[in-house]
C-alpha positions as CSV (number, residue, x, y, z in Angstrom):
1,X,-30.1,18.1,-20.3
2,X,-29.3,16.0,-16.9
3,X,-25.8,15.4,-15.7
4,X,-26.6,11.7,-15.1
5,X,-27.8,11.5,-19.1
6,X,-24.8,12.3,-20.1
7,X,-23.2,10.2,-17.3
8,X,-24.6,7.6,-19.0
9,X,-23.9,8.0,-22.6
10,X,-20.0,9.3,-21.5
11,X,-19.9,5.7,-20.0
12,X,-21.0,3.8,-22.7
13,X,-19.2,6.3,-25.4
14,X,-16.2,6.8,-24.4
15,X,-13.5,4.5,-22.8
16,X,-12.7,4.6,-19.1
17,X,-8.7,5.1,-19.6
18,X,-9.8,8.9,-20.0
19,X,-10.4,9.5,-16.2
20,X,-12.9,12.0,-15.7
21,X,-12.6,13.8,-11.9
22,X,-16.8,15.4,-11.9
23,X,-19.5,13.7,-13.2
24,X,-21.2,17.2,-13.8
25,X,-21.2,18.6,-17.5
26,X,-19.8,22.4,-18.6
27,X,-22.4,24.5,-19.9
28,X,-21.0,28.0,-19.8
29,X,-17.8,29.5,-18.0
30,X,-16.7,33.0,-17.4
31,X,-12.9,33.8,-15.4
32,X,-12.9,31.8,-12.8
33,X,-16.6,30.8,-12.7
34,X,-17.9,27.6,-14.8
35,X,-22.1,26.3,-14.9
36,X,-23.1,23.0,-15.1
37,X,-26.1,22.1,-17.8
38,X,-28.5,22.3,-14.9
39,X,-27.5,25.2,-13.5
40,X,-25.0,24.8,-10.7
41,X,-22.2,27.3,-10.2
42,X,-18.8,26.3,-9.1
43,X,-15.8,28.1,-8.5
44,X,-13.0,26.9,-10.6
45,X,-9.6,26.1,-8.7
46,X,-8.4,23.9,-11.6
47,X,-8.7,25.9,-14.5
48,X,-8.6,23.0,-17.0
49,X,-5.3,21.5,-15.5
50,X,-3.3,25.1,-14.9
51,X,-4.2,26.6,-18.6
52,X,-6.4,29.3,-18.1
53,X,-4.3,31.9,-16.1
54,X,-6.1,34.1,-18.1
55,X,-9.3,32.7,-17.1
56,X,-12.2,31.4,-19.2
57,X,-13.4,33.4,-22.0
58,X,-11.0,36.4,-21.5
59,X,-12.8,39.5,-24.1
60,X,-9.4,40.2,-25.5
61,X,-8.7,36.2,-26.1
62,X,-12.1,35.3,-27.7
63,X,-11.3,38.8,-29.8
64,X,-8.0,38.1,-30.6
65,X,-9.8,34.6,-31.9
66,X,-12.7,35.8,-33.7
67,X,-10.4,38.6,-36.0
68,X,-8.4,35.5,-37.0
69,X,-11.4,33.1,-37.8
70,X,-11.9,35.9,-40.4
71,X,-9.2,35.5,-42.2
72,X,-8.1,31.9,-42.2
73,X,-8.3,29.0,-39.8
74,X,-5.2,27.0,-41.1
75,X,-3.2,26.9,-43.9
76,X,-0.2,24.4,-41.9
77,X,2.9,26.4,-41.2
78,X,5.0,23.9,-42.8
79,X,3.2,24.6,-45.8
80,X,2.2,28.1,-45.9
81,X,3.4,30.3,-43.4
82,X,2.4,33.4,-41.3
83,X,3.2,36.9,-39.6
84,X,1.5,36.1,-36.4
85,X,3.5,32.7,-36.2
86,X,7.1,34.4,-36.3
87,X,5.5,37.8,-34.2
88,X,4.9,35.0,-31.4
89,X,8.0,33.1,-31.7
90,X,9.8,36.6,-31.0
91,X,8.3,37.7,-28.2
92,X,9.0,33.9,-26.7
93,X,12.5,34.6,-27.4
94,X,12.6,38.1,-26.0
95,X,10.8,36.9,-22.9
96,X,12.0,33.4,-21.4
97,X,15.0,33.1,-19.5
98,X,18.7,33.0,-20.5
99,X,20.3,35.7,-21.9
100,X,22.0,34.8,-25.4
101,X,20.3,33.8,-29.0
102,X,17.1,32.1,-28.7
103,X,14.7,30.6,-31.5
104,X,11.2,28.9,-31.4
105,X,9.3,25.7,-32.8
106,X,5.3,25.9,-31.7
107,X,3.6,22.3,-31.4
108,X,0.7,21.4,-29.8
109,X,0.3,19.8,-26.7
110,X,3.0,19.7,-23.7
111,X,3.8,16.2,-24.6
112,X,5.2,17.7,-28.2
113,X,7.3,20.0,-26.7
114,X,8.5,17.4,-24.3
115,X,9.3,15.3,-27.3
116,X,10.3,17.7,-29.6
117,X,12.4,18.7,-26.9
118,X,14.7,15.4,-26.3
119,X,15.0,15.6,-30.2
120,X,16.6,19.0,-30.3
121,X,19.0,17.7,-27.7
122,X,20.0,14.6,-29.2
123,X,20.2,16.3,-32.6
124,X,22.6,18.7,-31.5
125,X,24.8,16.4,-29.0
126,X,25.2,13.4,-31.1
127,X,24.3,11.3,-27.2
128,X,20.9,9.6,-26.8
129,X,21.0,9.4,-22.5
130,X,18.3,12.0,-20.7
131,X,18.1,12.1,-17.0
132,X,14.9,12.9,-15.5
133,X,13.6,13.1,-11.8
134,X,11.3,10.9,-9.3
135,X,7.8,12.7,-8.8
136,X,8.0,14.2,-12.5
137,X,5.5,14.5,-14.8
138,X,6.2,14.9,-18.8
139,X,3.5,13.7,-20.4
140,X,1.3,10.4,-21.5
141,X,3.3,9.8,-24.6
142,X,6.3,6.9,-24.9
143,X,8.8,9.3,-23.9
144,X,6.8,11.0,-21.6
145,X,6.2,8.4,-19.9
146,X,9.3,6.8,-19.5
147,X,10.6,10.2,-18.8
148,X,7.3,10.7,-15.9
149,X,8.7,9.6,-12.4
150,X,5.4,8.2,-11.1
151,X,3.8,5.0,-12.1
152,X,0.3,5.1,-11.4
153,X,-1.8,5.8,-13.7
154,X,0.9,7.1,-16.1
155,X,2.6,4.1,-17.0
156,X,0.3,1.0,-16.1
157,X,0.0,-1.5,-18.6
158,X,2.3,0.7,-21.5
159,X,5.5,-0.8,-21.6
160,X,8.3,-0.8,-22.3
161,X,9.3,2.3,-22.7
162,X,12.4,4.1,-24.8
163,X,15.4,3.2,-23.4
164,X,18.6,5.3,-21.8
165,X,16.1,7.3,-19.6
166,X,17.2,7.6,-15.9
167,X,15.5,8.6,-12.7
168,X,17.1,10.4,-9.6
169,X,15.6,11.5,-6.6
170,X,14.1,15.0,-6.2
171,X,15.2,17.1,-3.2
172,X,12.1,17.5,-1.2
173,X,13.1,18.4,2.6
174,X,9.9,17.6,3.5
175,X,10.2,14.0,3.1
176,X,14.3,14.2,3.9
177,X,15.0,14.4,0.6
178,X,18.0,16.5,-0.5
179,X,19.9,18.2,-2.8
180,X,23.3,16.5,-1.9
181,X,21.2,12.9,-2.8
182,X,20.1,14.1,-5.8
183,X,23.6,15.5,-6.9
184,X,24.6,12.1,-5.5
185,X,22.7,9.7,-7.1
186,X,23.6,11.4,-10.7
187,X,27.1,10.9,-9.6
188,X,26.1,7.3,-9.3
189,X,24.6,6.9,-12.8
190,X,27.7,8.2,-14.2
191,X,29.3,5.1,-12.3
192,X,27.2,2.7,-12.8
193,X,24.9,3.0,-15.7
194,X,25.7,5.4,-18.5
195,X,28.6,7.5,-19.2
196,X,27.8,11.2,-18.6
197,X,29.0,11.9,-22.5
198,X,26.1,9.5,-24.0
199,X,23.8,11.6,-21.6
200,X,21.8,14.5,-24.2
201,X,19.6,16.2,-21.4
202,X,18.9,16.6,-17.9
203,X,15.1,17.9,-17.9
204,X,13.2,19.1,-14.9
205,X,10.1,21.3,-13.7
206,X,11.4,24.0,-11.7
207,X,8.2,23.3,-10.0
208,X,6.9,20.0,-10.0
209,X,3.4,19.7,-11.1
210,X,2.0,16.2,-10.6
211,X,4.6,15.4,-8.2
212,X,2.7,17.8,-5.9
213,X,4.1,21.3,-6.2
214,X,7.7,20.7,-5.0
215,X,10.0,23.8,-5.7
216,X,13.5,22.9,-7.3
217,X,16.2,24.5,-4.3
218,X,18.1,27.5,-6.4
219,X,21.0,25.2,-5.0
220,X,19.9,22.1,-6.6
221,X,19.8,24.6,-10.0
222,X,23.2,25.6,-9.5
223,X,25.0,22.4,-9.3
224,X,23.0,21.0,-12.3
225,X,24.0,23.6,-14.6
226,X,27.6,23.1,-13.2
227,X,27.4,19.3,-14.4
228,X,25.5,19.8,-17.8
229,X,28.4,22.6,-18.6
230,X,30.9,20.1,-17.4
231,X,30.0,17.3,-19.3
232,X,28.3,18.8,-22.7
233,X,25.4,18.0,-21.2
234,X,22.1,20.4,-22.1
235,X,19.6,21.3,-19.5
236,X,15.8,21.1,-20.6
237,X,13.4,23.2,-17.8
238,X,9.6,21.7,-18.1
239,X,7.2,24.8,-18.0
240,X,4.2,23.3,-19.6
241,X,2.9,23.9,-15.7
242,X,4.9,26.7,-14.3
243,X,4.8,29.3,-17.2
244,X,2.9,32.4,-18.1
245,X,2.5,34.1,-14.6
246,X,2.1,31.1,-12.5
247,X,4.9,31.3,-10.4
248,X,5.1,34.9,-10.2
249,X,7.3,35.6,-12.8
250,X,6.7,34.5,-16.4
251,X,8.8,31.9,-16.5
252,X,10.1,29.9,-13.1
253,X,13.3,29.6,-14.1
254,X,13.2,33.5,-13.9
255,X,13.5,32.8,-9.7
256,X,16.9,31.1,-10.6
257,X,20.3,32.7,-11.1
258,X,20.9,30.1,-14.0
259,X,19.1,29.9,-17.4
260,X,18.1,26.5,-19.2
261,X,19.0,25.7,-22.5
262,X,16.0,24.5,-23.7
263,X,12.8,25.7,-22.4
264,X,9.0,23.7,-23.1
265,X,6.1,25.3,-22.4
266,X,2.4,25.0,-23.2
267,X,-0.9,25.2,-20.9
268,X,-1.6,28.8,-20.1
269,X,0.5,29.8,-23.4
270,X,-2.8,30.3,-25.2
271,X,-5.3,30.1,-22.9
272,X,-7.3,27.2,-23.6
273,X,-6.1,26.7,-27.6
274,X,-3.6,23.6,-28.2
275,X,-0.4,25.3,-28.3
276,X,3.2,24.5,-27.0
277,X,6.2,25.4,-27.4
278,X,10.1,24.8,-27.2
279,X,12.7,27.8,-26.8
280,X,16.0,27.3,-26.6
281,X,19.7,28.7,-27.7
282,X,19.5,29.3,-31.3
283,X,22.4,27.3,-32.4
284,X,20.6,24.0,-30.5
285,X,17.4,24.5,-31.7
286,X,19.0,24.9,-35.1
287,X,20.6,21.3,-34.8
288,X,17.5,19.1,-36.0
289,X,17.7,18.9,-40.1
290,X,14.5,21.0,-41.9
291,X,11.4,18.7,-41.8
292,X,12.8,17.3,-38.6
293,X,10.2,19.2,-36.3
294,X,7.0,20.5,-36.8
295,X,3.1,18.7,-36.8
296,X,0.0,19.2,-38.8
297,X,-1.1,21.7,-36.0
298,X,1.9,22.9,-34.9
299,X,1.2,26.7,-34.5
300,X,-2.4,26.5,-35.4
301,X,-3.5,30.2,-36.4
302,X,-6.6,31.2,-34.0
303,X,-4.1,29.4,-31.3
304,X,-1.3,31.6,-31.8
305,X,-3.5,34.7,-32.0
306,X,-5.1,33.8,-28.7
307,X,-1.5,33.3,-27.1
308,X,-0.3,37.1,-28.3
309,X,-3.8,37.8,-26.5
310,X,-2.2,36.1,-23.2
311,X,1.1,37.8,-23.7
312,X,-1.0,41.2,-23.7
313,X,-3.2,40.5,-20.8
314,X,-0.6,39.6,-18.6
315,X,1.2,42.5,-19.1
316,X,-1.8,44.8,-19.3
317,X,-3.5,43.5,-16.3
318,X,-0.4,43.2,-14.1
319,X,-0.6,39.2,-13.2
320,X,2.8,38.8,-12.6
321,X,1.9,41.1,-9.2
322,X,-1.8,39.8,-8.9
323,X,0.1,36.2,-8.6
324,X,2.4,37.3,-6.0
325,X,-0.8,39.1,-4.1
326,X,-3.5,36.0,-4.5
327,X,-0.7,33.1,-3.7
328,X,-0.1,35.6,-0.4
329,X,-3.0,35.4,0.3
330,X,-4.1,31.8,0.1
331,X,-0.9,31.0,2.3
332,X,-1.6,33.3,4.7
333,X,-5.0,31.8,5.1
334,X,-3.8,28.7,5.0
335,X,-1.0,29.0,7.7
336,X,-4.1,29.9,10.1
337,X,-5.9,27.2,9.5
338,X,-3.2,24.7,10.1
339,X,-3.3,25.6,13.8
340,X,-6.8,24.0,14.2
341,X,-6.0,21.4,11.0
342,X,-3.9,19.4,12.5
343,X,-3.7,17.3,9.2
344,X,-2.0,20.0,7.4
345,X,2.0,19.4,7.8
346,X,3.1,21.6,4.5
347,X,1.8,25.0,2.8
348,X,4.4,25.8,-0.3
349,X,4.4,27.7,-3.3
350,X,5.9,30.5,-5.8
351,X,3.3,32.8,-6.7
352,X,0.4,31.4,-7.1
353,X,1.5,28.1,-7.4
354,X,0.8,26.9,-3.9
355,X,-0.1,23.5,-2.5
356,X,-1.1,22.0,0.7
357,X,0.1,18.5,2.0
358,X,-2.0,16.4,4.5
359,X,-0.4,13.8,6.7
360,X,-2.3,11.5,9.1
361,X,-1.4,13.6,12.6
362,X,-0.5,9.8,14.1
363,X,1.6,8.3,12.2
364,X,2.9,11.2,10.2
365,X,2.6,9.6,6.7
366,X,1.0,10.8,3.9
367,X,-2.9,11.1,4.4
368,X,-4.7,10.5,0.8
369,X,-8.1,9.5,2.4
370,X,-8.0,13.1,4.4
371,X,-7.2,14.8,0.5
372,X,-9.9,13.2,-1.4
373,X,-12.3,14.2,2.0
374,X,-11.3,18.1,1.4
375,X,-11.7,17.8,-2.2
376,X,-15.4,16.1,-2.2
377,X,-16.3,18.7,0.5
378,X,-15.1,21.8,-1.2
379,X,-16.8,20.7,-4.4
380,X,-20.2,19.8,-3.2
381,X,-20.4,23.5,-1.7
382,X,-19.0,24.6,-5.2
383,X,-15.4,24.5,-5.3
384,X,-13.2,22.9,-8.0
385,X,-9.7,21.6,-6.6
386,X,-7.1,19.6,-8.2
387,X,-5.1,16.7,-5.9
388,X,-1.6,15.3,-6.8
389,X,1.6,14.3,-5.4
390,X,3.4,10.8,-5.5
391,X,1.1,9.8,-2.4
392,X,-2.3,11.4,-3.6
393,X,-1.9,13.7,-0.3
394,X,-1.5,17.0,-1.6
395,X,-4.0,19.8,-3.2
396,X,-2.6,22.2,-5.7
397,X,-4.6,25.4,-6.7
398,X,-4.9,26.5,-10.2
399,X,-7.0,29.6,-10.3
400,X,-7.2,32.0,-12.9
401,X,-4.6,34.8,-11.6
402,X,-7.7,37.3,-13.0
403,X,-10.3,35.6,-10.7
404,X,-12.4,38.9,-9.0
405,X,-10.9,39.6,-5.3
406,X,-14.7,39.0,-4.1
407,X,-14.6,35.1,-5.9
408,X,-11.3,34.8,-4.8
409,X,-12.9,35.6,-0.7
410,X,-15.5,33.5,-1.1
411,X,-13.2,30.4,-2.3
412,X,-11.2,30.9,0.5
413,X,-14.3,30.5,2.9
414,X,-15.6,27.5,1.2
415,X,-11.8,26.0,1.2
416,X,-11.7,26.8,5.1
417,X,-14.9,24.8,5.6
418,X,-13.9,21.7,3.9
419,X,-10.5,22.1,5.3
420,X,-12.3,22.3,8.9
421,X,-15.7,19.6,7.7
C-alpha cells in the first residue's frame, strides 16, 4: 500500500468536512510510537486528540479487552445490564472531585456527555439558560456548538443553534483578559439578557483545550461557584480533555479548592474505546425521569473493561507523578529555547498539559503562519503535534504520559529543531 493510494480513494470516499491533519496512513502503533503503511516512524504528540494517556496498545488495555470479547461484546445496558458497568461507575464516583454523593451515566463520545450534561441540569433546575465561555470547545453537536466559543470550523454553515446559550469572555492575562471581566460580563447578562434564575448551568474546561491550553485562575473558580450557589445555578467542569492524569492530577478540578457539580469526561477514560461519561451529585444526576438518558452504546462492554484497565494503569504505573515530571520537563526545555525563539511569547501548562504560543516578534500579534511552520517541520523529521487556539498560534502536546524517557529525549530534540528551522 502507498499513502498517496489511499490519498486518493480518502478523497473521493469520504467527504471533505472530516478534516484530515496527515496525509500518511496508520499501520501499526505502540505507546507513543505510530508506523505509517510504508514504513515511516513518527513520534506521536497527539495521541488521537489527548485520548491515549495510556498510550497505544497498552498490554493490560488490549488484555482487559480481549477477556471481555470472550464473554460478550454487547448486550445494551438499558437492556441487560452488567457488573463491570456499575464496578466503573463506582470507582468514577469515588475518584472525581467534590466531596458529597455522586452517581454516574456512561455515553459515548464527549459530545454525549456534554449533552447529557445540560439535560441533567435543566432536569433538576426546572431553568433552560447555560452560560458558556469564549475560546471553548464542547463538541460538534447542536449544543455543542452553540455552547463552543469559536466559530471556525465549528459552526460554519450549521445554524441556528439552540437558543438561551450565552458567551463571556475567558480570563486569559496573556491577551489582557481577566477575571474581573469575566465576573463582569456575567454580571451583564444578568442585566441585560437573561435572568440568572432561568440560567441551568455555567460549564467550563478548567483547562481549555481548543481554545489553546488556557488554565481557568483558582480565583476565577472561586467566584463562579460563589454565583452558581447564589443563584441555584449548577456548575458543569468539561474534562473530556483535562481528565485521567493530564493535568497532573486525575481530574483538573482536583488543582481547585472548589468542586463542580457535574463533571463530563471522556477521551483518555478508556484509552482509545468510545466512552464518556457524566458524574455529578447524586440527587442531580437523579433528576432526569428513567429512559431520559442513556444511548445504544452507552457503556459499551469491551469499552468499560478497557477504562477499569486505565484506572489500573495509572495508578500502577504512577502517571499522576510521570505527568508532573514529563510536563517539567518539556517547559524547562522550552523556556531555553525561547531565548534564541524570539517568536515564542508563552510556555503554560498543568502537568502535562502544556502549550506554546507564537507571536510575530514585530507586531506582537498572534503568529499562525510561524505555528503551522513548526508543526510541518517537526512532522517531516517525525514528530506528530497538535495546533489550536482562537488564532491558530498555539501548539498543545498530547503525549502519552507512558512515552519511554529515551522517546520522550528524542522528541524534545526534534521539537527544538523545528522550533529553531
Amino acid at each position: 500500500m502507498k499513502n498517496a493510494d489511499l490519498q486518493s480513494r480518502k478523497n473521493a470516499a469520504t467527504p471533505r468536512g472530516v478534516g484530515v491533519m496527515c496525509d500518511f496512513y496508520a499501520q501499526r502503533a505502540n505507546n507513543a510510537e505510530l508506523w505509517d503503511v510504508e514504513g515511516r516512524r513518527f513520534i506521536d504528540f497527539a495521541s488521537g486528540i489527548a485520548v491515549l494517556n495510556t498510550g497505544h496498545c497498552h498490554p493490560r488495555l488490549v488484555a482487559a479487552m480481549q477477556e471481555q470479547l470472550q464473554n460478550f461484546t454487547h448486550t445494551a445496558y438499558q437492556i441487560v445490564p452488567y457488573e463491570s458497568y456499575v464496578r466503573l461507575a463506582e470507582r468514577i464516583n469515588a475518584l472525581a472531585a467534590g466531596d458529597f454523593a455522586k452517581k454516574t451515566a456512561f455515553f459515548t463520545t464527549g459530545a454525549e456527555a456534554v449533552e447529557n450534561a445540560i439535560k441533567i441540569a435543566r432536569a433538576h433546575t426546572g431553568r433552560s439558560g447555560v452560560i458558556a465561555f469564549s475560546g471553548a470547545f464542547h463538541g460538534r453537536t447542536f449544543m455543542g456548538m452553540a455552547l463552543t466559543g469559536k466559530v471556525a470550523p465549528y459552526k460554519l454553515g450549521f445554524g441556528p443553534f439552540p437558543s438561551e446559550t450565552y458567551h463571556v469572555p475567558f480570563p486569559i492575562a496573556a491577551h489582557g483578559t481577566t477575571v474581573r471581566d469575566a465576573l463582569d460580563a456575567i454580571a451583564q447578562l444578568f442585566r441585560v439578557d437573561i435572568d440568572p434564575r432561568r440560567v441551568a448551568a455555567i460549564i467550563l474546561e478548567p483547562v481549555q483545550g481548543e481554545g489553546g491550553f488556557y488554565i481557568a485562575p483558582p480565583e476565577l473558580m472561586r467566584a463562579l461557584r460563589k454565583i452558581c450557589d447564589e443563584h441555584g445555578i449548577l456548575l458543569i467542569a468539561d474534562e473530556v480533555q483535562t481528565g485521567f492524569a493530564r493535568t497532573g492530577k486525575l481530574f483538573a478540578m482536583q488543582h481547585y479548592d472548589v468542586a463542580p457539580d457535574l463533571t463530563t469526561m471522556a477521551k483518555s477514560l478508556a484509552g482509545g474505546m468510545p466512552l464518556s461519561a457524566v458524574c455529578g451529585r447524586a440527587e442531580v444526576m437523579d433528576a432526569p425521569a428513567p429512559g431520559g438518558l442513556g444511548g445504544t452504546y452507552a457503556g459499551n462492554p469491551l469499552a468499560v473493561a478497557s477504562a477499569h484497565a486505565v484506572l489500573d494503569v495509572i495508578n500502577d504505573e504512577n502517571l499522576l507523578e510521570r505527568s508532573n515530571q514529563l510536563g517539567g520537563q518539556l517547559q524547562s526545555m522550552l523556556r531555553e529555547a525561547k531565548a534564541s525563539v524570539p517568536h515564542i511569547a508563552d510556555i503554560r501548562g498543568l502537568g502535562s498539559m502544556v502549550a506554546v504560543e507564537f507571536n510575530d516578534p514585530a507586531s506582537g500579534k498572534p503568529d499562525p503562519d510561524f505555528t503551522r511552520k513548526v508543526q510541518r517541520v517537526a512532522l517531516e523529521k517525525g514528530l506528530l503535534l497538535l495546533t489550536c487556539g482562537v488564532h491558530g498560534n498555539v501548539v498543545r502536546f498530547l503525549f502519552p504520559l507512558t512515552i519511554e524517557d529515551h522517546v520522550m529525549t528524542e522528541a524534545l530534540a526534534i521539537l527544538d529543531a523545528a522550533l529553531r528551522a
